[in-house]
KOLMARKE-146720 format. One record per atom (N, C-alpha, C): x, y, z. Coordinates in steps of 0.05 Angstrom, whole numbers, plus 5000, padded with zeros to 4 digits. Layout:
residues N
XYZ/...
***
This chain:
residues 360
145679774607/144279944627/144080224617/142180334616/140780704604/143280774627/144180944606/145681184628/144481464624/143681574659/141381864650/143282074631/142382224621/142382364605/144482594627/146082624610/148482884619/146883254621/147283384632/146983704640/148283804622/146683964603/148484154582/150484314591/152284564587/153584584588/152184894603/150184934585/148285224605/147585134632/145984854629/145184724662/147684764677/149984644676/152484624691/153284934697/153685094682/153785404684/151885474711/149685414699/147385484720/147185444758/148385164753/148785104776/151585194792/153585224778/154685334795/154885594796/152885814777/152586124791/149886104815/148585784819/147485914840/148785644865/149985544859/152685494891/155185564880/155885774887/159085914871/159985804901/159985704926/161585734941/162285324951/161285234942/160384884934/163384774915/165084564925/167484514923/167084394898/168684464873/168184364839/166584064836/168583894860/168683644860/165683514868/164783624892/161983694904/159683714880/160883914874/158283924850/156883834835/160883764829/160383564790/159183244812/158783084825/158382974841/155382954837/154783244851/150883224850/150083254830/151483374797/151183354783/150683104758/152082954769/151982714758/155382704739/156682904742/157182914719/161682864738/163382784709/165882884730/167183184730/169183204750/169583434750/170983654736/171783464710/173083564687/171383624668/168983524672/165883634659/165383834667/165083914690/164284074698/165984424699/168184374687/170584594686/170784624653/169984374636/169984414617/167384504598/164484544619/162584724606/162485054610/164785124622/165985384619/168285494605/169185334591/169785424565/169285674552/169885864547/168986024542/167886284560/167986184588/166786334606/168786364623/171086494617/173486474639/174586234644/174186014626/176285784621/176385724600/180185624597/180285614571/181685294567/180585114552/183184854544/185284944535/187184794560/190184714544/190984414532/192984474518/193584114519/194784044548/194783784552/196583694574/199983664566/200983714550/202983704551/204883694573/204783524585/206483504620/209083634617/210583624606/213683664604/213684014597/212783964581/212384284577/211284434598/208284404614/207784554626/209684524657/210884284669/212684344682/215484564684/216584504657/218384644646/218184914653/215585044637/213785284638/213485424668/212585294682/212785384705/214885384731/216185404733/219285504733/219085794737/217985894712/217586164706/216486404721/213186284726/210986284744/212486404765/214386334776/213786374808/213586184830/211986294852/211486194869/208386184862/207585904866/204385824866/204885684880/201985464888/200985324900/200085104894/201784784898/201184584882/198884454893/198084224883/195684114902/194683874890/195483564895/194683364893/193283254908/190683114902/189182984916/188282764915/187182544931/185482344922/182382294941/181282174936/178882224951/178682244974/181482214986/181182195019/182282325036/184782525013/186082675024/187282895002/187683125015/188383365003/191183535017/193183554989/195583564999/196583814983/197584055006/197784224989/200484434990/201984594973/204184534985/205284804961/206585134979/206385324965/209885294958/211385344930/213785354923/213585444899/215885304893/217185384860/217485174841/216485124829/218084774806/220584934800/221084844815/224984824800/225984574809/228184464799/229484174782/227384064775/227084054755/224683974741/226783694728/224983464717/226583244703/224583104682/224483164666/222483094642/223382864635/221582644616/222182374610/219682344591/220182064580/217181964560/214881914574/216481764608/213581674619/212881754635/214981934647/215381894682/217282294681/214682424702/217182654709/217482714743/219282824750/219782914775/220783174774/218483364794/219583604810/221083594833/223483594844/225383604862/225683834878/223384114883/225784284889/225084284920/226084574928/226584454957/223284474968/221284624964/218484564976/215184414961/215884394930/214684254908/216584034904/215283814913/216683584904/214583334896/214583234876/212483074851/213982864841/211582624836/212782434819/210082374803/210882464779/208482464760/208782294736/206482214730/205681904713/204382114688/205282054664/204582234649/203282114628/201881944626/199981864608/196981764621/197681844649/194781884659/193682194655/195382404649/194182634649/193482734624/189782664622/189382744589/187382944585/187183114605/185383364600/187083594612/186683844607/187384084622/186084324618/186084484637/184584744634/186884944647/185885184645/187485464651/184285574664/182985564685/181585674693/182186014711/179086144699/180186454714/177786554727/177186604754/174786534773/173686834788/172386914794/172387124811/171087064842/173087194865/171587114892/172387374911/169587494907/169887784931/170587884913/170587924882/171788154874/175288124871/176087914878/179687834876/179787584849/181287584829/182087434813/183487164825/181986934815/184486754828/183986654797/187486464788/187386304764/189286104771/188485914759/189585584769/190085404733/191785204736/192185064716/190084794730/189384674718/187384394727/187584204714/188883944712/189283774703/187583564707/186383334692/185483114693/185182824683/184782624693/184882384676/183182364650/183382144645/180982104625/178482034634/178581974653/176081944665/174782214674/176082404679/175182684692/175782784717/177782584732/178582654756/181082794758/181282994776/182883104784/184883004781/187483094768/190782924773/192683154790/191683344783/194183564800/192583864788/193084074809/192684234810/194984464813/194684734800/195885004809/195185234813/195685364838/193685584834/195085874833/195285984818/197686204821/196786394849/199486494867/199286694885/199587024878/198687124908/199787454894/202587534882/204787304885/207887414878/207987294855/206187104844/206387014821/207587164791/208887144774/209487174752/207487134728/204487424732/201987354711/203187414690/204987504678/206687514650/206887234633/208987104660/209586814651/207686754648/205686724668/203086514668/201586514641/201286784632/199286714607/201086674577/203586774579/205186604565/205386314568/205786264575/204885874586/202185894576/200185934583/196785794581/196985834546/197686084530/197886084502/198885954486/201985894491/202685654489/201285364486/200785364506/198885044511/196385054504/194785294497/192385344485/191485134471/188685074474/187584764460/186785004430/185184794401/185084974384/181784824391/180884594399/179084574406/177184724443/176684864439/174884994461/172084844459/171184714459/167584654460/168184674488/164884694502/164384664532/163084394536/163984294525/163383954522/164783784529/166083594541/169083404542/167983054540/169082934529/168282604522/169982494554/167782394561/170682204585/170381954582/171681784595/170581494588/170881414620/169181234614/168381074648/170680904653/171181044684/173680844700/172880574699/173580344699/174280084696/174279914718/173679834733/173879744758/176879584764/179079684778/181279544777/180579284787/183379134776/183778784783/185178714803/183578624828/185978604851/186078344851/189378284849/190677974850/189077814870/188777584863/187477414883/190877264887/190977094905/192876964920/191476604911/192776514897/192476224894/193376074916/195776074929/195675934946/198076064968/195876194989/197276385009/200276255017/200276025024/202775925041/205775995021/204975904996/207175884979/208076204971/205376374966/206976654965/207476804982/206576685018/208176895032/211176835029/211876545038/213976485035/216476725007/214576684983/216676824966/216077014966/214477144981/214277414994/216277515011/216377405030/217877425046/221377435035/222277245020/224177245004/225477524994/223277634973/223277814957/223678034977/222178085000/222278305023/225578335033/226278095038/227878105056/230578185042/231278095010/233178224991/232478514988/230378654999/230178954978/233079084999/233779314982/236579474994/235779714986/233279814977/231580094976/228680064970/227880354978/225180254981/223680354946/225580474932/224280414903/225280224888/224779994907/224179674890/222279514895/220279634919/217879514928/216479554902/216079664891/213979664870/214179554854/216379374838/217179244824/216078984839/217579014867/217678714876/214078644880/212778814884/209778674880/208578594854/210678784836/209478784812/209678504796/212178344803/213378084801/211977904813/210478004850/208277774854/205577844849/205077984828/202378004831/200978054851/202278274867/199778294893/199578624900/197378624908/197978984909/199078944944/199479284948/201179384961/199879264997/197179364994/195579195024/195978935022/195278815003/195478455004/198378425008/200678525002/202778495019/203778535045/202678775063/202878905077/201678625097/198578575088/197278405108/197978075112/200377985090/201277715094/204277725098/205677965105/208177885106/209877775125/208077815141/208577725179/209378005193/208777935216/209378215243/212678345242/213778115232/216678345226/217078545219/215978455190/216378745173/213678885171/211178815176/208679005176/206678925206/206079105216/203679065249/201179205236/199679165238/197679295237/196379585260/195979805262/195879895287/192980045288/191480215304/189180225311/188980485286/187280555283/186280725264/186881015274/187381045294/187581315311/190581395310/192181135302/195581205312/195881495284/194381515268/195881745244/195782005256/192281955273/192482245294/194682325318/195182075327/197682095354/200482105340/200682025313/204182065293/202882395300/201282495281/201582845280/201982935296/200182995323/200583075353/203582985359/204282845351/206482695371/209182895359/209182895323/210982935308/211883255310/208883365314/208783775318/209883725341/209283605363/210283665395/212983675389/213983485379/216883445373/219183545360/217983695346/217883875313/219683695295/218883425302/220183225280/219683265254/221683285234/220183245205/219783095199/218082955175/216982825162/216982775143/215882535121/214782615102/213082455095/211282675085/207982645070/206982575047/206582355051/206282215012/203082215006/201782414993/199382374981/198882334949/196982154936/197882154907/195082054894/194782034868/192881894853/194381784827/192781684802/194081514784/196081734772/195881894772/197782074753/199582224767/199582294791/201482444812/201882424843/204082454850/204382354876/205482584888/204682744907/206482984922/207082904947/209383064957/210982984978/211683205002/210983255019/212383495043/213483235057/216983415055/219083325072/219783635095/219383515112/219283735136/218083705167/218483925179/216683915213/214183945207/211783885216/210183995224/208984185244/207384355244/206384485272/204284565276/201484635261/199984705264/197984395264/196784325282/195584065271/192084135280/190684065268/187384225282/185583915275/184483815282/182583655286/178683785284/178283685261/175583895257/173283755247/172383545264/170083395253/171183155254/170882975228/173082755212/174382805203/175483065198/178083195179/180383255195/182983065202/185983215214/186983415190/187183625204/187983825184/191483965194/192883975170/195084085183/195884465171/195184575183/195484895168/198085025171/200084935156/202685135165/203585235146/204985445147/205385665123/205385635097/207185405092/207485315058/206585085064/205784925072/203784645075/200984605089/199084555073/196884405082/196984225070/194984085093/193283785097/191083735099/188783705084/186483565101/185983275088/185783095116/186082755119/182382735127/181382575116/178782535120/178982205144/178582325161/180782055185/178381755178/175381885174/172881695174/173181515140/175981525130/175781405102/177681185113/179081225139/182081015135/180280765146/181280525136/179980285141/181780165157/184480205149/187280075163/189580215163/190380185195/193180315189/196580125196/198280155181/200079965181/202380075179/204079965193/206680045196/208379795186/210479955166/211779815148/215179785148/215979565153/218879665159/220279485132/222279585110/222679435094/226179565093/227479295083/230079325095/231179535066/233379685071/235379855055/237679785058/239579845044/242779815041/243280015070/242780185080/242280445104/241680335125/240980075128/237979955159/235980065140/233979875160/230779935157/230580185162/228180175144/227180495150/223780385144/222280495162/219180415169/217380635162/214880595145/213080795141/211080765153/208780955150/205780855160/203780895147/202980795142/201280795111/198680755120/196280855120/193380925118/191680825091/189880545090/188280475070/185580575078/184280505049/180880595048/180080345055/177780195048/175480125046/175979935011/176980104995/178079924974/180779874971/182179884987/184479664989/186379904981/186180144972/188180234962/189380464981/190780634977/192880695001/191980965002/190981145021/191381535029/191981565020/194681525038/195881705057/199181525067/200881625066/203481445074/206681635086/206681555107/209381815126/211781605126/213981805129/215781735134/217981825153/219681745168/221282105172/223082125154/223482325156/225182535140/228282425141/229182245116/231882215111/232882355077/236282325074/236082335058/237782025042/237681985016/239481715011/241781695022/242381415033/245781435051/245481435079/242881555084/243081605115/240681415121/242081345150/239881085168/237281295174/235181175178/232981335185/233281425221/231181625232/231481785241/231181585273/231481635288/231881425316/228481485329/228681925324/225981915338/223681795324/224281825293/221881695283/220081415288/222681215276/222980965290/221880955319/222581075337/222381025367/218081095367/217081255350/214581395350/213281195341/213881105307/212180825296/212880565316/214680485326/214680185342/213280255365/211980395373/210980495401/208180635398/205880685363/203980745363/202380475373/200080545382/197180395389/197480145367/197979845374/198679645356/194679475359/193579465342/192279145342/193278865341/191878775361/193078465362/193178245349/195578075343/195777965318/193477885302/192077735322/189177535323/187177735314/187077895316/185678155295/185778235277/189278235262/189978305238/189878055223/189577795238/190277565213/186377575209/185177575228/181877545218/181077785212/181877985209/181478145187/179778155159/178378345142/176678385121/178778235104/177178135088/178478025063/178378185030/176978365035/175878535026/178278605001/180878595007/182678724984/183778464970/182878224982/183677904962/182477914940/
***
């Protein structure tokens, strides 16, 4: 199949000095082009390539200050102002721990980066920008006014690419492989099995990984015990419900390369179109509510008692958005939380078993 012809690197320039106010992602979009294309035909123009070196640039920033982290995926934007401190570096796998940046990052999905430097009103803003190979977004930073610009451009020189073109190679995403189920009866059953041994909840991933099923195709055969299905609205009545309460939380948003986390209350919650938005001092949110296809509440057993999430899918089977309340290891989960998920807006069974098949 002809693939049209790509926007040089002047065209891409062009277009965004005449929509400078048009979201990167937006652009590169109408552009044709991804959004790591589109950051990387400015090169030279107030952006510069770094390598991705993950470990390092974690490390590095420590230094920095206080910035502004920001992982996204197409359906939701999670944003969240601190410090990387406990940082934990590894071959495959790193984690930021501290007390308001907290990350679990996949480090061989992140194979592009930039050090971008922007002008708006006349004020400097500069951000690190990470991306896949494909060109998508993996994590973002955007330095603040208390920031440490010393450190910062110590770090970007450091990591300095020796290649600069305003050019970038990406390669086309792949269409993932969702398990089909050979024969439903036999793997709920050892579904069910597998569920009912877990004693934490970082062994669910394994344990699907063992049946071959992703995370919805479990959710939707494991029976009403451990998963209900509930109305699409209950994520708006958790927020409302959670600020009223000043219950904390926590907020799992992520893509293939990073996963960010706010553990905390909420309070500001604003509803603005299709977007639940949450604006509070060191945390934003915006949830695009018109992407969730399903919402599910998940109760899977711990060495502690159960402890139940609520998890928000798209349209392709794969997951937002996912809450919790706020524990820490050792401790049973929270009574009000619990008492909030067994009591959101439920669909009835006979709804959830005839259900889209759509993620088989």
């Amino acid at each position: 199949m002809h693939q049209p012809e790509k926007p040089s690197p002047e065209r891409i320039r062009r277009a965004r000095e005449d929509s400078p106010k048009i979201r990167g992602r937006d652009l590169a979009a109408r552009l044709g082009i991804s959004e790591a294309e589109l950051v990387a035909a400015h090169c030279g123009f107030g952006t510069v390539r770094i390598e991705p070196r993950v470990n390092d640039v974690l490390t590095g920033l420590g230094a920095v200050g206080e910035v502004m982290a920001l992982t996204r995926n197409d359906s939701a934007v999670h944003e969240k102002i601190g410090i990387y401190d406990r940082v934990f570096t590894g071959k495959h796998h790193a984690i930021v721990l501290g007390n308001d940046i907290d990350l679990r990052i996949f480090l061989k999905v992140w194979a592009h980066g930039f050090a971008v430097e922007t002008c708006d009103g006349g004020e400097i803003c500069r951000c690190l920008q990470f991306f896949d190979a494909a060109g998508e977004a993996v994590h973002k930073v955007h330095l603040r006014p208390s920031s440490n610009l010393y450190a910062y451009q110590k770090l970007t020189d450091e990591l300095q690419s020796s290649n600069q073109e305003p050019i970038l190679s990406v390669k086309q995403r792949s269409a993932e492989n969702i398990a089909k189920i050979p024969d439903q009866a036999a793997i709920v059953d050892d579904l069910r099995e597998h569920w009912s041994r877990l004693t934490d909840v970082h062994q669910f991933f394994d344990m699907l990984k063992t049946l071959n099923l992703s995370r919805r195709q479990a959710v939707r055969i494991v029976g009403q015990d451990y998963a209900w299905l509930l109305d699409n609205d209950a994520v708006s009545a958790m927020f409302h419900h959670a600020a009223e309460d000043e219950m904390p939380i926590m907020c799992f948003v992520g893509n293939r390369g990073c996963i960010q986390i706010h553990s905390g209350p909420i309070k500001s919650v604003k509803q603005i179109g299709p977007w639940i938005n949450v604006l509070d001092e060191t945390f934003h949110l915006h949830l695009r509510t018109h992407h969730i296809r399903e919402v599910w509440a998940v109760r899977k057993p711990t060495k502690d008692g159960h402890v139940t999430s609520l998890e928000a899918y798209g349209a392709d089977g794969k997951m937002i958005i996912q809450f919790f309340g706020t524990r820490k290891e050792g401790e049973p989960e929270r009574d009000d939380w619990r008492l909030l998920t067994e009591n959101l807006p439920r669909i009835a069974s006979s709804s959830a078993a005839s259900g889209n098949t759509d993620a088989y």
